[in-house]
N, C-alpha and C positions, 0 to 999 in steps of 0.2 A: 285706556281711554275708550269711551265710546264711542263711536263714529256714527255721527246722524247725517242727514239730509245736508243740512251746512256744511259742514266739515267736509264730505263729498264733493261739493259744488266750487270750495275752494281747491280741495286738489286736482277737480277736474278743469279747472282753469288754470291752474298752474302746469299741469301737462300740457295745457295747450298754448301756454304762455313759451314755455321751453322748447317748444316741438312744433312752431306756427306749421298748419295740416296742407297749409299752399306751397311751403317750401322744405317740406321733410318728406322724405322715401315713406314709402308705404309702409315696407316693411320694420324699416325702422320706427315709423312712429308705432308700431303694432308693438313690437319690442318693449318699448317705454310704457305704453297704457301696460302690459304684463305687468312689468317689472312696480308701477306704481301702483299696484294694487286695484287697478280700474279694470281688469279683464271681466272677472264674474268677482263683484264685492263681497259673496258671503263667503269664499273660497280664504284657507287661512291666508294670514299676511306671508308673503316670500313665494307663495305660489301663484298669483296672479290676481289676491283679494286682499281683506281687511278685514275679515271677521266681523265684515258689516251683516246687518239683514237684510236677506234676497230680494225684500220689497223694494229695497233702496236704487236695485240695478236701471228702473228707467231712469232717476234723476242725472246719472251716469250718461248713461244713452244719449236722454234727448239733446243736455250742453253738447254733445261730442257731433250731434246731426246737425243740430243749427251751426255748428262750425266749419262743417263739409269735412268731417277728419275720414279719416281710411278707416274703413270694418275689414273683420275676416268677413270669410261667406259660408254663412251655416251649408249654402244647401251643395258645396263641393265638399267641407270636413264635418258635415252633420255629424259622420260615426263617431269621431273622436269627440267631438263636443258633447253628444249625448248619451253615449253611452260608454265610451274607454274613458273620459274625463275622469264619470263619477266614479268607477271601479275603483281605477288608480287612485284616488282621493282615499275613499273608505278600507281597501286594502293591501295598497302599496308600501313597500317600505318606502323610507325616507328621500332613498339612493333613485327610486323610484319614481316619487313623485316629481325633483327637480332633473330628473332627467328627459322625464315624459312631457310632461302637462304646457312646458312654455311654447316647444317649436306643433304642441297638439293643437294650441291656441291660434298662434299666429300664421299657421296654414303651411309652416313649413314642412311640415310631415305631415302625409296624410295618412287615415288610418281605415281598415274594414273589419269585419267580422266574420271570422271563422266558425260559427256554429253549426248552421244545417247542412244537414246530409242525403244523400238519393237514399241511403237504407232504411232510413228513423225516419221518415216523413215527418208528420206533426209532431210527432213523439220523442222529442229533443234529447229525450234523456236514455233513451236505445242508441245515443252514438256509437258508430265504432269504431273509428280512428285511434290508434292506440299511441302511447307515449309509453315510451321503456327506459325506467332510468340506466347512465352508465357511467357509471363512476368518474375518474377524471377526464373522460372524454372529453370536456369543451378546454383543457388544458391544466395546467399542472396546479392540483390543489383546487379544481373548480368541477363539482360535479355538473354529468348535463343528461338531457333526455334529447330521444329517439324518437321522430315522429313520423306515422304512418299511415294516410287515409286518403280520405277524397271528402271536400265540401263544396258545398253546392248555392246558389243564388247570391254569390258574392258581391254585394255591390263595392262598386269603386277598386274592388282589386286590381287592375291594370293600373291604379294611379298610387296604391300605398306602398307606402315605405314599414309602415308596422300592422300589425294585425292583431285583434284577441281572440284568443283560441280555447277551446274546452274540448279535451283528449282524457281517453280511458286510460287509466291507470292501476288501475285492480278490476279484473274479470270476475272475479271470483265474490267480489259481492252485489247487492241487490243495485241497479243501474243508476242508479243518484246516489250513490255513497261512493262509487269508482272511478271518479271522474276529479281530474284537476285542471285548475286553469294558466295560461300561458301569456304571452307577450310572444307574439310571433315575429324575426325580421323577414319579410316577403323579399330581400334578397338574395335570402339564403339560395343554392344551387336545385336545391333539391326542391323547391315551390316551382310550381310548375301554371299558370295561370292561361284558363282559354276559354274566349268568350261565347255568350251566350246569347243568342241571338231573339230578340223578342218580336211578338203581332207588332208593335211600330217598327221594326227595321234596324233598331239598333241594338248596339249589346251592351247595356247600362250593366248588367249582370253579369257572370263569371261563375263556371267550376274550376276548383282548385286540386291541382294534385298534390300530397304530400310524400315525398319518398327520402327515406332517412335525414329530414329536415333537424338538426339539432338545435336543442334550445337551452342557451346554461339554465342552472337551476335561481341563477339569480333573476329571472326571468319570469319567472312563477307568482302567479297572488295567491295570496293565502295558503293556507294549509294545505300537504296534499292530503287528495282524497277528498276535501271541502269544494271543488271546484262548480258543484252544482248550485251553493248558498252564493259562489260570487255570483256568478250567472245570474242569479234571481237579481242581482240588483243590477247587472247590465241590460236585464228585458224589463224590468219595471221604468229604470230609466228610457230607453227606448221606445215603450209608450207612451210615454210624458211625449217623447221628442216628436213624433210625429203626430200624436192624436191629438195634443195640445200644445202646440208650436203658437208661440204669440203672434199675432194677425191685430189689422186693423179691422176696423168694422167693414164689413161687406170686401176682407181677405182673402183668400183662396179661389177656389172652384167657384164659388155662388158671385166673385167680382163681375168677370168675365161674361156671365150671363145677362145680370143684371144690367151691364149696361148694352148689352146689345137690345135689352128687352126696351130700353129708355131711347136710345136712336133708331131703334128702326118700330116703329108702329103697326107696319102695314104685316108683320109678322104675330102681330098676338091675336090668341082664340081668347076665349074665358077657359077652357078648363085648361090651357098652358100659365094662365094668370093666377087660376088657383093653386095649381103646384109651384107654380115660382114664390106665392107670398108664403106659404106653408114652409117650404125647405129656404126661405131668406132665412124665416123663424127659427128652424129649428139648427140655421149655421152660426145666428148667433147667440143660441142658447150653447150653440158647444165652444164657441169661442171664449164668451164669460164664464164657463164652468169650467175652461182650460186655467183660465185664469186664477180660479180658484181654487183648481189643485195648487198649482204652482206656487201660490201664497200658503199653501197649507204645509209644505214640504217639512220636514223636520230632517234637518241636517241634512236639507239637499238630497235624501235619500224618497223618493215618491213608493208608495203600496200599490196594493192591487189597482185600484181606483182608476188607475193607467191604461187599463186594459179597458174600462167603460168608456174611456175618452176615444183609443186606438177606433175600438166598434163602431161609436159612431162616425168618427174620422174616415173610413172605408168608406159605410153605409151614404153618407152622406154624398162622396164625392160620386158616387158611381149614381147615384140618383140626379143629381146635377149635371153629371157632365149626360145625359141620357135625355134631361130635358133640354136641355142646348143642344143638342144634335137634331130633337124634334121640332123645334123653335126654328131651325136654320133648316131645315128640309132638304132640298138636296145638295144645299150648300154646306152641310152639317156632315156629309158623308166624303167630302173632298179630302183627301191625304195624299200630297204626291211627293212626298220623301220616302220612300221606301230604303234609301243609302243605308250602305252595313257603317255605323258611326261605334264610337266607344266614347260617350258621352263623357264630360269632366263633372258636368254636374246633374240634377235632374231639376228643371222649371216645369210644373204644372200646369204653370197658368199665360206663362210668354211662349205658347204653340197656340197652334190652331185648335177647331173644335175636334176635330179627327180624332188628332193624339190624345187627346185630353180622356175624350171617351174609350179612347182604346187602353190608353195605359193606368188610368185609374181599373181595372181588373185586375190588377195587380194587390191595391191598396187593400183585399181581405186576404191576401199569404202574406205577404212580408211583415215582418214586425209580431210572427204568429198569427196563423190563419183564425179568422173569426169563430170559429166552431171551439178552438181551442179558448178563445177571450170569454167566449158564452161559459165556457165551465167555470175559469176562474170567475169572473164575477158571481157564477149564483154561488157555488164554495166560498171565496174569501173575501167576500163582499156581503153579499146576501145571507150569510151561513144557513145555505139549502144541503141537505144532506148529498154527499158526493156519491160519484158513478160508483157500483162495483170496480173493482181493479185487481185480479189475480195473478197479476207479475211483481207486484211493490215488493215483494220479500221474495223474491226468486232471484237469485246471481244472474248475473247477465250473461254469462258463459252459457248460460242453461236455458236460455229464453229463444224462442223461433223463431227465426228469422229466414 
């Protein structure tokens, strides 16, 4: 059957019929939108969707807001939502995805990302964290791996219970073909997590130690050895997730501005009014162009294209929060929380002007540093002829570090 607009709006009244949102636990009614297929519509039926079309998820939404029901909160399990969700989706076994994806949704488990390292800098695919397989080690009849390293900018590590990880597993060939991907439990004895203390005071962030962390092999996505193809589709999706995060109009960074510019008068120049109506414009050219990546998606799997959204999503806020600081003068420079915190979640835009402008410096490394997003897009975007590269066919065992 095909499930349109209607047929949605009835089942989503029927959850809510069954589940009235004033007299039901949080987490149970989250449970039931899963289970009825209202979590994300185009996800198949039995994991949290209907094999609806993606477009269809605000009709979903809006009944569910007008009724005051419980949401999860993107910006405590963004990771798992945006980028272990769709991995698990396109390369998980079966065992997989209903083990994962329900308590990924409903905020039970939260999740982080294992990728970057202090050795590989931007160059993601120089990891060297190693994974050594070992026969029945994780128990009788069940092969496991052996894992060894240090990763670096971890967000949310202190709060997750699972993790995705990309660990070497063949030295011996060129460094994107020796690499496979994992499902980490951040229990395990041998995870070692310590915070990282950032310009605002807190440690949103995390380096992680790995020392004989074992992982069964039932644990594994996709092939070994393929662990850099999955990866491409947890950094593609992860630029969707932050460079085009759905927002209302005048959402994000440019809100906050905006309306300090509208109650306090005695604050505007003309060339503070020129830059404000410029970067309204161009926030929300990136909002309705977030939008229409997002409609464009083909099986939920987003391209390059992510990475031109990420760019400006950077660009823009560090521009924003820079003229809000100059707009508020010396009240623009006030920060008196300096407290070592280990945040649960990160709000941009519910601080003050301080943090806003301190911690958007951030928004061009995480998610892949800008300099990196500028290549991909003129390459797999643009198809601009790419850098020289004299390591792509050199073993990694073999390369300088």
């Amino acid at each position: 059957m095909t499930i349109d607009a209607t047929e949605l709006l009835a089942r989503t009244r029927e959850l809510l019929a069954a589940h009235p949102p004033g007299s039901t636990d949080r987490l149970e009614f989250l449970r039931a939108r899963f289970d009825a297929g209202l979590a994300w519509v185009h996800y198949p039926q039995g994991l949290g969707g209907l094999g609806a079309p993606r477009s269809l998820q605000p009709v979903v939404d809006a009944e569910l807001t007008a009724a005051g029901a419980p949401d999860n909160d993107p910006r405590r399990i963004g990771i798992g939502l945006g980028m272990a969700a769709p991995t698990i989706l396109q390369f998980g076994t079966e065992e997989q995805k209903r083990r994962f994806l329900r308590p990924l949704w409903t905020g039970e488990e939260v999740w982080c990302q294992l990728f970057s390292e202090p050795g590989a800098g931007s160059d993601l695919a120089a990891l060297g964290t190693r994974a050594v397989r070992e026969g029945d080690a994780a128990g009788p009849g069940e092969a496991a791996w052996v894992v060894d390293g240090q990763k670096v900018w971890t967000s949310s590590a202190h709060l997750a219970r699972w993790a995705i990880l990309i660990a070497r597993t063949d030295p011996d060939v060129p460094k994107h073909r020796g690499i496979t991907y994992f499902v980490c439990d951040m229990t395990d004895p041998g995870v070692d997590v310590r915070p990282l203390r950032q310009v605002t005071g807190e440690a949103e962030f995390n380096e992680v130690f790995l020392t004989g962390v074992r992982i069964p092999d039932a644990h594994r996505l996709g092939e070994v050895g393929d662990g850099w193809r999955v990866a491409q589709t947890t950094l593609n999706n992860e630029r969707v997730a932050i460079g085009g995060m759905r927002l209302p109009r005048e959402g994000g960074m440019i809100g906050p501005v905006s309306q300090t510019w509208r109650a306090r008068p005695e604050l505007r120049t003309h060339d503070l009014h020129q830059r404000l109506l410029r970067l309204w414009v161009e926030a929300e050219v990136a909002r309705l162009t977030g939008e229409r990546v997002r409609q464009q998606l083909v099986a939920g799997q987003p391209g390059p294209e992510g990475s031109g959204l990420k760019l400006s999503f950077a660009r823009l806020n560090q521009e924003i929060s820079g003229l809000e600081v100059e707009l508020l003068g010396e009240e623009g420079l006030l920060y008196d929380d300096w407290t070592m915190r280990r945040p649960e979640l990160v709000d941009f835009t519910g601080r003050e002007a301080g943090y806003r402008y301190l911690r958007s410096k951030g928004n061009s490394i995480e998610g892949g540093t800008s300099e990196v997003l500028l290549n991909i897009v003129a390459e797999r975007v643009l198809g601009l002829p790419p850098e020289p590269r004299t390591d792509k066919d050199v073993a990694w065992k073999d390369l300088a570090r």
